[in-house]
C-alpha positions in Angstrom: 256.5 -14.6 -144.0 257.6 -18.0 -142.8 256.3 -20.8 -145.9 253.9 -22.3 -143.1 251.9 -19.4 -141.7 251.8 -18.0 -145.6 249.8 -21.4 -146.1 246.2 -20.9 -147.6 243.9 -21.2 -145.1 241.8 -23.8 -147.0 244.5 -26.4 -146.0 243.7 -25.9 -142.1 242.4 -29.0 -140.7 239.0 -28.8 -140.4 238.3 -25.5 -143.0 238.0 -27.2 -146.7 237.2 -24.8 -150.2 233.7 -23.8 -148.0 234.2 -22.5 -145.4 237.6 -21.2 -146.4 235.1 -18.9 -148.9 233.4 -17.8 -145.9 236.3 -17.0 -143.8 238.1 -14.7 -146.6 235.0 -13.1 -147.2 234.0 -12.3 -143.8 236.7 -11.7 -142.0 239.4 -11.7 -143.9 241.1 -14.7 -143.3 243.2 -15.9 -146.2 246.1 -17.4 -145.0 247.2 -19.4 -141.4 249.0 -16.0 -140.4 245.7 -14.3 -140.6 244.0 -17.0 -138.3 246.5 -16.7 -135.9 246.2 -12.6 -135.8 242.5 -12.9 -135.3 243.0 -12.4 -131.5 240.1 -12.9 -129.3 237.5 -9.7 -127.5 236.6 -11.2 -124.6 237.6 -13.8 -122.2 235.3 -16.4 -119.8 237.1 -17.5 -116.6 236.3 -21.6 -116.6 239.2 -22.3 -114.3 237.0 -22.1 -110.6 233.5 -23.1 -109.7 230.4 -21.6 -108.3 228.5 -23.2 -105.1 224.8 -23.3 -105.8 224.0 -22.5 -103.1 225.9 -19.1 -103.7 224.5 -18.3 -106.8 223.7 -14.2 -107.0 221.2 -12.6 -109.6 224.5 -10.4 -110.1 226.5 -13.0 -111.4 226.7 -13.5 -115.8 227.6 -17.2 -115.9 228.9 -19.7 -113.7 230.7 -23.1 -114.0 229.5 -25.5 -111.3 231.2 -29.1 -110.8 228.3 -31.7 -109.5 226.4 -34.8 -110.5 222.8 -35.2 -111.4 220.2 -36.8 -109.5 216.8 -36.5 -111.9 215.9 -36.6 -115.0 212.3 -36.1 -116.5 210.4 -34.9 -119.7 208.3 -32.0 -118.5 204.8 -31.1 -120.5 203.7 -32.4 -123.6 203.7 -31.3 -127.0 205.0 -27.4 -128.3 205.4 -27.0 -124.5 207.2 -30.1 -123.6 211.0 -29.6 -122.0 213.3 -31.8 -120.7 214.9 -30.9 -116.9 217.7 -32.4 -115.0 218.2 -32.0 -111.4 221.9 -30.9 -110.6 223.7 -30.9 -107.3 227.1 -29.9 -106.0 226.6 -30.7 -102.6 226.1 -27.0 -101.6 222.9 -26.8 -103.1 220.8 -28.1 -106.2 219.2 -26.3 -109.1 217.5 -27.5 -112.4 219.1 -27.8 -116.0 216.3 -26.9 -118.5 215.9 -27.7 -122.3 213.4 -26.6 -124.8 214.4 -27.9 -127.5 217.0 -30.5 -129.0 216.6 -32.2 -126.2 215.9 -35.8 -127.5 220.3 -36.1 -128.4 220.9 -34.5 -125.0 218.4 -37.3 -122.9 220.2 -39.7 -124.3 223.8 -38.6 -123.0 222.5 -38.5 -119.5 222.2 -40.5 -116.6 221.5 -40.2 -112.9 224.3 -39.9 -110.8 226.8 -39.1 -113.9 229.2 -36.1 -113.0 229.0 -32.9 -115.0 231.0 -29.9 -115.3 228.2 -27.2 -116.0 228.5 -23.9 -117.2 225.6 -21.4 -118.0 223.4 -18.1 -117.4 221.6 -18.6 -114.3 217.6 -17.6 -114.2 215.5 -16.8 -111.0 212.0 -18.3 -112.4 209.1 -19.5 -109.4 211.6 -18.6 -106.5 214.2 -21.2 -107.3 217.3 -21.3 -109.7 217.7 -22.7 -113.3 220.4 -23.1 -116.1 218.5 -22.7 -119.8 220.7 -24.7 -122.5 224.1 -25.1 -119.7 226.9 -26.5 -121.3 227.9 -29.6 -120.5 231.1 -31.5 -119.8 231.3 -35.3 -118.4 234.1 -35.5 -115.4 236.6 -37.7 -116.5 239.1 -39.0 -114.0 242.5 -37.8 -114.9 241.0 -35.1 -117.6 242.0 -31.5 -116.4 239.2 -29.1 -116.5 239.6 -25.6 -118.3 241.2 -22.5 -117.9 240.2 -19.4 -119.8 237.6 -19.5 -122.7 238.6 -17.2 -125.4 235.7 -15.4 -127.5 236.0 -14.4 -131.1 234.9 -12.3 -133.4 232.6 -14.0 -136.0 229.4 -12.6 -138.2 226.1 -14.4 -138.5 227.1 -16.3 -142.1 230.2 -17.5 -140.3 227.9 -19.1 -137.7 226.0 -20.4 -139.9 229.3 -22.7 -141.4 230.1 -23.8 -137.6 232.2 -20.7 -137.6 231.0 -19.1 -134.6 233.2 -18.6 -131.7 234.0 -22.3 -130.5 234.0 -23.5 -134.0 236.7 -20.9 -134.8 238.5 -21.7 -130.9 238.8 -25.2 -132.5 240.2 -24.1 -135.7 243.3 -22.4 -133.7 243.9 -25.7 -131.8 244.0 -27.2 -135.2 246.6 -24.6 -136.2 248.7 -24.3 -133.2 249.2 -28.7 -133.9 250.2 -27.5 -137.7 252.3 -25.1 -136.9 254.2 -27.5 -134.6 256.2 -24.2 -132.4 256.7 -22.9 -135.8 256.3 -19.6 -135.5 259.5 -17.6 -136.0 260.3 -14.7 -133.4 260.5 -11.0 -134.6 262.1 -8.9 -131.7 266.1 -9.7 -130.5 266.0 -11.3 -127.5 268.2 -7.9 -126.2 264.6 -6.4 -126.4 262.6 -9.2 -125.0 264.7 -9.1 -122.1 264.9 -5.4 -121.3 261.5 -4.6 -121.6 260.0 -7.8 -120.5 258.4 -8.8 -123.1 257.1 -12.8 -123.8 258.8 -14.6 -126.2 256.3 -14.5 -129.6 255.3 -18.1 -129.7 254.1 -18.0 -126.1 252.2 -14.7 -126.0 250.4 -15.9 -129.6 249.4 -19.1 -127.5 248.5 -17.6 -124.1 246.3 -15.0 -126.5 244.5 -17.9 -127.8 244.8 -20.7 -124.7 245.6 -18.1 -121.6 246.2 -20.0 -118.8 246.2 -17.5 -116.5 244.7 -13.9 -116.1 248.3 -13.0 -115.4 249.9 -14.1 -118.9 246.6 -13.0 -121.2 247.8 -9.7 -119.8 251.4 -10.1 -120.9 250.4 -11.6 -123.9 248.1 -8.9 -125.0 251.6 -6.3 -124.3 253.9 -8.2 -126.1 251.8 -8.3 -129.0 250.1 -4.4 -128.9 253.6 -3.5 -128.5 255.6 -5.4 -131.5 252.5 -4.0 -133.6 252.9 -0.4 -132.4 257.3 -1.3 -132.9 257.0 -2.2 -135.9 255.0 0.8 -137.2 256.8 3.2 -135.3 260.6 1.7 -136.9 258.8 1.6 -140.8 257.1 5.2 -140.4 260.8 6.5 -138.8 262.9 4.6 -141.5 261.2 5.9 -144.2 262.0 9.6 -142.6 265.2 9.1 -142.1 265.5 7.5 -145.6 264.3 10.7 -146.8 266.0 13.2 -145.3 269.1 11.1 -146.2 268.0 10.7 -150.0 265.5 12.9 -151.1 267.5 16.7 -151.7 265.4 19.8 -151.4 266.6 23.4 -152.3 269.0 24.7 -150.1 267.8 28.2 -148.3 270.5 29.9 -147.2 269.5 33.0 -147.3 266.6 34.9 -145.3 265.7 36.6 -148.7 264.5 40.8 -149.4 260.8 39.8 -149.3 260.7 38.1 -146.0 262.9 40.9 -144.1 260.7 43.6 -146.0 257.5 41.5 -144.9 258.2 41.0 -141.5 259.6 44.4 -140.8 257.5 46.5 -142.5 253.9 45.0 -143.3 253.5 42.2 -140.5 249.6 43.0 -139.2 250.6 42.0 -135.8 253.0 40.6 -133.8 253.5 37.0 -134.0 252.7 34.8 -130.9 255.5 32.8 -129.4 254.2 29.6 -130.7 254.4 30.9 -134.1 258.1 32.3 -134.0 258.7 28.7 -132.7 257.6 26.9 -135.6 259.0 29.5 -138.1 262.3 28.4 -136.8 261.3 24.6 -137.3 260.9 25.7 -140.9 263.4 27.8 -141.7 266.2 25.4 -140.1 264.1 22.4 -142.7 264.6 24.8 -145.4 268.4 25.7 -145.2 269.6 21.9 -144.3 269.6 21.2 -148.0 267.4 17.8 -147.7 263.6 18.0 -148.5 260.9 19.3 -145.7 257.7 17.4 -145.0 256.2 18.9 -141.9 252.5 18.8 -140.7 251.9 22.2 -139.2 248.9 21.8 -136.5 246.5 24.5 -135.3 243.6 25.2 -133.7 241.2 27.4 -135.8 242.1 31.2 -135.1 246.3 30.3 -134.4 247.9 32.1 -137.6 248.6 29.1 -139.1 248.5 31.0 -142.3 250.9 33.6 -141.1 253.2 31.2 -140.9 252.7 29.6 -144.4 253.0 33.1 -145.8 256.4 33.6 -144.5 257.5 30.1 -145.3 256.5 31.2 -148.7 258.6 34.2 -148.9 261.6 32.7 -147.9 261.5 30.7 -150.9 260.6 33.8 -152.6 263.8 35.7 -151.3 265.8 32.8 -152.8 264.1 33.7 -156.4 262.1 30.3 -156.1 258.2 29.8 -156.6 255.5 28.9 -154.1 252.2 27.6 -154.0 249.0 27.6 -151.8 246.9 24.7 -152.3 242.9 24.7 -150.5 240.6 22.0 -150.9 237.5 24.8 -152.1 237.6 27.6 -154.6 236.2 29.5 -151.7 238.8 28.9 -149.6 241.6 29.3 -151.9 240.2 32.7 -152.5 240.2 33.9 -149.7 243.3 32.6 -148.9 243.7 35.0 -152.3 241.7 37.5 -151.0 244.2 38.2 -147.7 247.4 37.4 -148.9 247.0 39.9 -151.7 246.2 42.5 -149.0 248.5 41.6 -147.0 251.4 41.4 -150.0 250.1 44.5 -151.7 252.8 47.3 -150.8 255.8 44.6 -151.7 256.6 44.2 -155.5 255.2 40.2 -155.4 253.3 38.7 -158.3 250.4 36.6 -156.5 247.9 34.6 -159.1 244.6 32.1 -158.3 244.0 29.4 -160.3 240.7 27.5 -159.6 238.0 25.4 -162.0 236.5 28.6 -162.6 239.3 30.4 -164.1 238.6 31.9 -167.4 240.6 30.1 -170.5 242.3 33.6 -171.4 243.3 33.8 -167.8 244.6 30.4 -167.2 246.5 31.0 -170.6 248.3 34.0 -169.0 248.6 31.8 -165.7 250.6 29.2 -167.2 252.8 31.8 -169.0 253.4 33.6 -165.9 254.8 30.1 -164.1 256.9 29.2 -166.9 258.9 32.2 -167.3 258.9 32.8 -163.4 256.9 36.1 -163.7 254.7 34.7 -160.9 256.1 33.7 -157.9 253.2 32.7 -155.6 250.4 30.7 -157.2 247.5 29.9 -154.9 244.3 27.9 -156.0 242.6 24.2 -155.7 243.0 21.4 -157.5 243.2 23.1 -160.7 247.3 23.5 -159.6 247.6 19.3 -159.8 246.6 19.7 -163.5 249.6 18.5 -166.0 249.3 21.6 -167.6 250.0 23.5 -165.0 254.3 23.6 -164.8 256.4 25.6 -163.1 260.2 27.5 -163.4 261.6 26.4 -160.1 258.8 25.2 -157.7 260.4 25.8 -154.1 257.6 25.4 -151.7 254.0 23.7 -152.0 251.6 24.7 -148.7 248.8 22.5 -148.6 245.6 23.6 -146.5 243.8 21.1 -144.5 245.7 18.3 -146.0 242.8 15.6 -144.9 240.8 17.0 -148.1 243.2 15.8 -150.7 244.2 11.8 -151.6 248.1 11.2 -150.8 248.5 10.4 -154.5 246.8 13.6 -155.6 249.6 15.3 -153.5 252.4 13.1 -155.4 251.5 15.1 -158.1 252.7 18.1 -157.1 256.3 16.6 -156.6 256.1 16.2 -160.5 256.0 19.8 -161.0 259.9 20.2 -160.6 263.4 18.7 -161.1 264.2 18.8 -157.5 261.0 17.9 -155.2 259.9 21.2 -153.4 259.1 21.3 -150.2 256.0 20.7 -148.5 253.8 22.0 -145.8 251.1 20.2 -144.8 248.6 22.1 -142.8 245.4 21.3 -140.7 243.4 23.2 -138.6 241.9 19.4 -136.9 244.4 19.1 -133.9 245.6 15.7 -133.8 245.8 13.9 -131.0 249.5 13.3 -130.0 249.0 9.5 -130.4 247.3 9.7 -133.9 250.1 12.3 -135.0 253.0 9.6 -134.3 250.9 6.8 -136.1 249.0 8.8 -139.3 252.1 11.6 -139.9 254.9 9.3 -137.8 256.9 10.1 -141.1 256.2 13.8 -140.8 258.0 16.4 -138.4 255.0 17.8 -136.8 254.9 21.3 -135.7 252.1 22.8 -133.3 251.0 25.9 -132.9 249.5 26.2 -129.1 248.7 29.3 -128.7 246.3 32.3 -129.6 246.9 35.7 -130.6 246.3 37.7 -128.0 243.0 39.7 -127.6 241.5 37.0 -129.0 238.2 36.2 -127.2 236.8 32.9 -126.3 233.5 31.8 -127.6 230.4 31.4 -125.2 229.4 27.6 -125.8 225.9 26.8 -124.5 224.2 23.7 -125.1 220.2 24.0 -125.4 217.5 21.9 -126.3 214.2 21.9 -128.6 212.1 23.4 -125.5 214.7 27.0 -125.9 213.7 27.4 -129.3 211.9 30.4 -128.9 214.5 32.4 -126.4 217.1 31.2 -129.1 215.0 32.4 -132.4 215.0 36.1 -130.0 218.7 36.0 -128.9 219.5 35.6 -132.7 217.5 38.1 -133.7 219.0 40.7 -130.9 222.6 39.7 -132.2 221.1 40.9 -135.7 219.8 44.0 -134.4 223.2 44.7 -133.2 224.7 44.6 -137.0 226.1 41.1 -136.2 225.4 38.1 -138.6 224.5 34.4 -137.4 224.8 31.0 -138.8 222.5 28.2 -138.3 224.2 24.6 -139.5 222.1 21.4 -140.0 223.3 17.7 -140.2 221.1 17.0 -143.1 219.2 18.4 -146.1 215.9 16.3 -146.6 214.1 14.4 -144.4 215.3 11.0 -143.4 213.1 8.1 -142.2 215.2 6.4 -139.9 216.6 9.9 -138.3 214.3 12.2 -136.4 216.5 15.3 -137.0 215.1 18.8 -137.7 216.7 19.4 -141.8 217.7 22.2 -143.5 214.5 23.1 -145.8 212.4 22.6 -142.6 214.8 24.9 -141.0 215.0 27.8 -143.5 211.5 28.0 -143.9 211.3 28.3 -139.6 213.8 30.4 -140.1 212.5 32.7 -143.0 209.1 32.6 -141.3 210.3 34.5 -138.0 213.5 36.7 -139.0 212.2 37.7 -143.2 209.5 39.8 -141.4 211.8 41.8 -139.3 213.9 42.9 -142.4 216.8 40.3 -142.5 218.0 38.0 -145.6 219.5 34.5 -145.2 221.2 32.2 -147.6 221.0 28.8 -147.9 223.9 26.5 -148.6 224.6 22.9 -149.0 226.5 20.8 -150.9 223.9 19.8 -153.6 223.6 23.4 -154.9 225.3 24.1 -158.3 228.6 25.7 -157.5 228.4 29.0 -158.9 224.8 29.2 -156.6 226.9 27.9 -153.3 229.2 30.5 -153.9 226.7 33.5 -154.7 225.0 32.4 -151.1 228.1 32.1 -149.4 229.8 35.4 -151.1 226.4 37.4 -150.1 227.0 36.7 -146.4 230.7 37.4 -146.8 230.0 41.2 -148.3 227.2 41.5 -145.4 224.0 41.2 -148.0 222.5 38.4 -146.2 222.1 38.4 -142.1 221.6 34.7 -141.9 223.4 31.7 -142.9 221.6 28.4 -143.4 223.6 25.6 -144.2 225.0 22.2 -144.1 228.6 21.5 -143.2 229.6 22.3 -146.1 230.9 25.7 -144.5 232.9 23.8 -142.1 236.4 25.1 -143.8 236.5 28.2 -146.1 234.2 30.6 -144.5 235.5 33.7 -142.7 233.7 36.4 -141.5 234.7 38.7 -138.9 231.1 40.5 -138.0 229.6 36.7 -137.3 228.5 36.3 -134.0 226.0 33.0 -133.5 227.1 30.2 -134.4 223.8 27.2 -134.3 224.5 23.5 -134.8 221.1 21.9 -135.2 221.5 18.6 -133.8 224.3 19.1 -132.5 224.6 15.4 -131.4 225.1 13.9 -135.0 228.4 15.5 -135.0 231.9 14.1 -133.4 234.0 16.7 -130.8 236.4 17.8 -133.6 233.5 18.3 -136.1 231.7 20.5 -133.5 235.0 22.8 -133.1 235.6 23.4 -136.5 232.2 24.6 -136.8 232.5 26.6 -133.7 235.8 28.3 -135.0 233.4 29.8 -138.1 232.7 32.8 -135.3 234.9 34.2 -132.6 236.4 36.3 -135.7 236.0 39.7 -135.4 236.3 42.3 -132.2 232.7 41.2 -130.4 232.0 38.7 -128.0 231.0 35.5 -129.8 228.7 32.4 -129.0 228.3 29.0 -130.1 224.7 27.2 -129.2 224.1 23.4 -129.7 221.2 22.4 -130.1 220.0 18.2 -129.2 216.8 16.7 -128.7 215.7 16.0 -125.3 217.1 12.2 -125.3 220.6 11.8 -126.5 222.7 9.2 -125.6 225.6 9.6 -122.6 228.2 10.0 -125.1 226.5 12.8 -126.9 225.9 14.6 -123.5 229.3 13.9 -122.6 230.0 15.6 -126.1 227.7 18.4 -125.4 229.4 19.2 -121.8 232.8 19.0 -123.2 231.9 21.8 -125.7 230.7 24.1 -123.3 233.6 23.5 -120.8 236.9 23.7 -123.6 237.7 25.8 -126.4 241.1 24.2 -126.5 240.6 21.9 -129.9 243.3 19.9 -128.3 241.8 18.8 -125.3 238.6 18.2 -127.7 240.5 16.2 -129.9 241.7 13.6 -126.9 238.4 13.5 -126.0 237.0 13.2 -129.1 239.8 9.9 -129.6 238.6 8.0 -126.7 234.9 8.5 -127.7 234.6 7.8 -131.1 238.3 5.8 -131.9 240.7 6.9 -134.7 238.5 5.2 -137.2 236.1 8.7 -137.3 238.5 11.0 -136.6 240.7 10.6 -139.2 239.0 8.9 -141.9 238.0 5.3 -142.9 240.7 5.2 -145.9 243.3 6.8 -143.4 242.3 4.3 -140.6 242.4 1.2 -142.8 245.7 1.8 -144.0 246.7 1.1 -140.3 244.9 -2.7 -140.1 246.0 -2.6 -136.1 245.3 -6.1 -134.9 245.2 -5.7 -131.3 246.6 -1.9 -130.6 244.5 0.7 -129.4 245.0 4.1 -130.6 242.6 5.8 -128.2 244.0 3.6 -125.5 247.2 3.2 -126.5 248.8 6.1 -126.4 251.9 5.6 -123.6 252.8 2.4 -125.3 252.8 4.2 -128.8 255.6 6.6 -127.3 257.2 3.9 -126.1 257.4 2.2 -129.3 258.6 5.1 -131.0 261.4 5.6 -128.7 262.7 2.3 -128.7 262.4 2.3 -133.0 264.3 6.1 -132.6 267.1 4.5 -129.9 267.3 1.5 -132.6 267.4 3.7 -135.8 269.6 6.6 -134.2 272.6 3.6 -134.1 271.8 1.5 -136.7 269.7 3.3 -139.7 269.6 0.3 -141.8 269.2 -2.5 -139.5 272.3 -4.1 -141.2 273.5 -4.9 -137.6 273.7 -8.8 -136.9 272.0 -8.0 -133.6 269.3 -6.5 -135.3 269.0 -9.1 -138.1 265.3 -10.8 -136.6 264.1 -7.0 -136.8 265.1 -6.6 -140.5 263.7 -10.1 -141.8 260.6 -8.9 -139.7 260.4 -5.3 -141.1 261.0 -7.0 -144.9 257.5 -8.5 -144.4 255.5 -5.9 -143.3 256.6 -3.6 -146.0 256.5 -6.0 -148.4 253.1 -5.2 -149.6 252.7 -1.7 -148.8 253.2 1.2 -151.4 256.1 3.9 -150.3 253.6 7.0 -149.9 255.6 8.2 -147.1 257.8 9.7 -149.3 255.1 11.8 -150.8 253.6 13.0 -148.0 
């Protein structure tokens, strides 16, 4: 960072020890770099002016240019106000203060010219200003452009910090910084893409003189963000894949062939066959895989992991499965056993509730190679747990585990294995080439075939009964039903049905027709959650009640219904993964949402979205430009990104952009140690200056 803009922010002219406190602690300004990165929201055009006499009740604010021709002190005590009459020769109107207005009297006079600027009020059929603003016409003095608006909090206001006071504080800076504020992009770049030179785009950001240039400023700068992340998310990849060696597969291997010829259920969609080539060509180029494998819930994404897994059995290396529940890893178990169990392949789980004994014989069976596919939780990132030759490490829904948690399993061997990252949350394109921009990224678009789409409905409280009978003539069919709440006791502040209000309802109406339910949520003990949940697996209960927590891990072909109580507490992508719970088995399946009568237009445009796509792709986009990439992919995973002025969810053409140019740039010159690509270097140096390499681990 140049010495200047790496200055302390407490040495700005006009800040001080105080208020520097206040801006650290606020919003995060520490340094004169940070200042100068606090970019504005909004903007307020001050470069024309209104006619009075052409004032609408449509119009925000106006700037009028006039004189004053009275002045008088209106009612007397609590009530008294001081007004000022104000003409522009089009028209007059009156300038009103409540309050302070003793300081203001004194700084005017009849017949002084003003420069007024304010919220015009229609109040006893005429026109008023409350509070204007005021500037005195002075001959010579040019009158305003563009008035920048900042972000600020209420104790920043309280220091003077509000918006004008921090406006004032970036004059201050600009006259520090004296111009000097180095340039980060070759002027090759500038040039072919148009692009402002840095110093003017960080000025016309802050001072725009024009609507014109705030526009170019705000694409200069959205783009050398976006660059920037885009060239230190593609380095790091090609770093890598230079670097970092993985096991060589060469060979197809015995247990795929036998697998695929002889025991595959069904035959694999074209989307699939497409990403097993990804992998398989990853695998065989001798340098170490990390691909995100995406999929919409129901797309064989575990399929594919299986075989990924027996190629690196057929060249006498080890896999593992990793799931974020012990429910999920056992079912992932569960099927892979059956699916595994005519081939001569020792599978084992490992989970927290592994028996000692067991886990003794676990450990053994890893060490001397005797088992070559291990699947379980986080019990498999334990030090304990060591392996012969660790080839290949599948994680499941990848969002659930910390990036250093996953380091860990890059530990278990000499030579790194390989890694699979899976998710069944599709990612918006634009997310995937920020979040996993170090990651190939494979997709799997398309369904097996015969699989049916789910009937989404959206219904509200007034359907209750016709819902509480189609249920129940679902369960009369031998189906099973889930009923999902957002919450588990009451809440004050939140008038949403919960689940103990719900299972009793529900117990009340379905118990005396001769059908169980379970109740599950994530403050049950463990070993109760997974009694509840395995009952409604093996058929027992008829009913499942429960919170999210059955989200991910919970498959059961002979569900039908799928409920989501209100339904407008949850995000698009939320919504879809709870829908993809049903839609399992053979029979037509449904998903109904239930909302109170009056949800907002983004819910309802939630709700109609639902009902009109089961492509979780489509959902996600949606889902993006709704809620931002803050929700959809995590706080911790969205902080990591601190994006200035870039907007994922509107963004996205100027993110492939970006990523193009950093590819072009990278493709000729992987370590930037051409002279023409010195400024982009230097610049590079500094943002990862401070930034831990977890893009090597995935």
């Amino acid at each position: 960072m140049n010495a200047l803009l790496a200055t302390p922010i407490a040495y700005l002219k006009g800040v001080g020890p105080q208020k520097a406190q206040t801006l650290q602690e606020e919003l995060g300004i520490y340094t004169f770099q940070d200042l100068l990165f606090h970019y504005p929201y909004r903007y307020q055009d001050r470069s024309s002016f209104h006619d009075i006499a052409l004032i609408r009740a449509e119009d925000q604010y106006v700037q009028l240019k006039g004189r004053l021709t009275h002045i008088s002190e209106i009612g007397t005590g609590r009530h008294k106000k001081l007004q000022a009459r104000f003409t522009d020769g089009s028209g007059s109107i009156d300038l009103v203060w409540f309050q302070g207005f003793q300081w203001i009297k004194g700084n005017l006079n009849v017949q002084d010219e003003f420069i007024v600027f304010g919220k015009p009020k229609f109040f006893q059929n005429s026109w008023n200003i409350p509070h204007p603003e005021l500037l005195k016409v002075v001959p010579g003095l040019e009158r305003k452009g563009f008035e920048a608006f900042y972000p600020s909090t209420e104790k920043c206001q309280h220091k003077g910090l509000h918006s004008k006071g921090l406006s004032k504080l970036i004059g201050n800076l600009f006259e520090q910084l004296a111009n000097q504020i180095p340039e980060t992009l070759p002027a090759a770049i500038c040039t072919e893409l148009n692009l402002l030179p840095r110093i003017k785009a960080l000025r016309e950001i802050h001072q725009p003189s024009s609507e014109i240039l705030i526009k170019a400023a705000r694409y200069r700068l959205k783009w050398e963000e976006l660059f920037f992340l885009q060239l230190e998310l593609l380095l790091r990849k090609g770093i890598q894949s230079k670097k970092l060696k993985g096991y060589a597969l060469n060979e197809v291997g015995a247990a795929f062939n036998d697998f695929y010829q002889n025991h595959l259920p069904f035959e694999l969609t074209n989307a699939q066959k497409r990403v097993l080539k990804e992998i398989r060509k990853d695998l065989g180029a001798g340098s170490h895989m990390n691909r995100l494998l995406q999929g919409d819930v129901g797309s064989g994404k575990t399929l594919v992991a299986l075989l990924s897994l027996l190629l690196v059995i057929g060249n006498n290396l080890q896999g593992a499965l990793m799931a974020p529940t012990e429910i999920l890893a056992t079912q992932h178990f569960i099927g892979i056993s059956e699916l595994l169990e005519k081939m001569d392949i020792c599978v084992a789980l490992l989970t927290g509730s592994t028996k000692k004994a067991e886990r003794a014989k676990i450990h053994e069976g890893l060490l001397n190679g005797d088992i070559q596919l291990l699947i379980g939780t986080h019990a498999l990132l334990e030090d304990t747990v060591q392996f012969k030759n660790l080839g290949l490490v599948v994680i499941d829904e990848q969002h659930r585990f910390g990036v250093a948690q996953r380091a860990k399993m890059w530990r278990k061997n000499s030579i790194p294995p390989h890694v699979l990252i899976m998710t069944a949350t599709p990612i918006p394109r634009t997310l995937a080439m920020t979040f996993y921009g170090d990651l190939d990224v494979s997709v799997i678009d398309e369904l097996p075939p015969g699989r049916k789409p789910i009937h989404t409905i959206h219904r509200r409280e007034n359907h209750r009964d016709k819902l509480f009978a189609f249920i129940l003539e679902q369960l009369q069919l031998g189906r099973q039903a889930y009923v999902v709440y957002p919450l588990i006791q009451e809440s004050e502040k939140l008038d949403f049905k919960n689940l103990e209000d719900g299972y009793a309802q529900i117990e009340d109406f379905f118990k005396p027709q001769g059908f169980q339910i379970s109740m599950v949520h994530g403050k049950m003990k463990p070993a109760d959650k997974e009694a509840a949940m395995q009952a409604f697996v093996q058929g027992q209960t008829h009913l499942m009640v429960a919170t999210t927590v059955i989200e991910v891990g919970v498959n059961v072909p002979n569900a039908s219904v799928m409920v989501i109580e209100s339904a407008e507490r949850f995000g698009l992508s939320q919504l879809h993964q709870l829908r993809g719970r049903v839609g399992r088995g053979a029979e037509k399946s449904y998903c109904i949402l239930m909302t109170g009568d009056g949800i907002s237009k983004e819910a309802q445009k939630r709700m109609d979205t639902m009902v009109g796509s089961n492509d979780g792709f489509v959902l996600a986009e949606v889902d993006l430009q709704l809620r931002g990439p803050g929700d959809l992919m995590g706080t911790q995973q969205s902080g990591a990104l601190a994006l200035k002025i870039a907007d994922l969810a509107k963004d996205g053409q100027l993110v492939q952009l970006a990523r193009e140019k950093a590819r072009d740039i990278l493709d000729t010159d992987p370590q930037l140690i051409d002279p023409n690509h010195a400024l982009l270097n230097q610049a590079l140096r500094e943002v990862l200056k401070n930034k831990p390499n977890w893009g090597r681990i995935s």
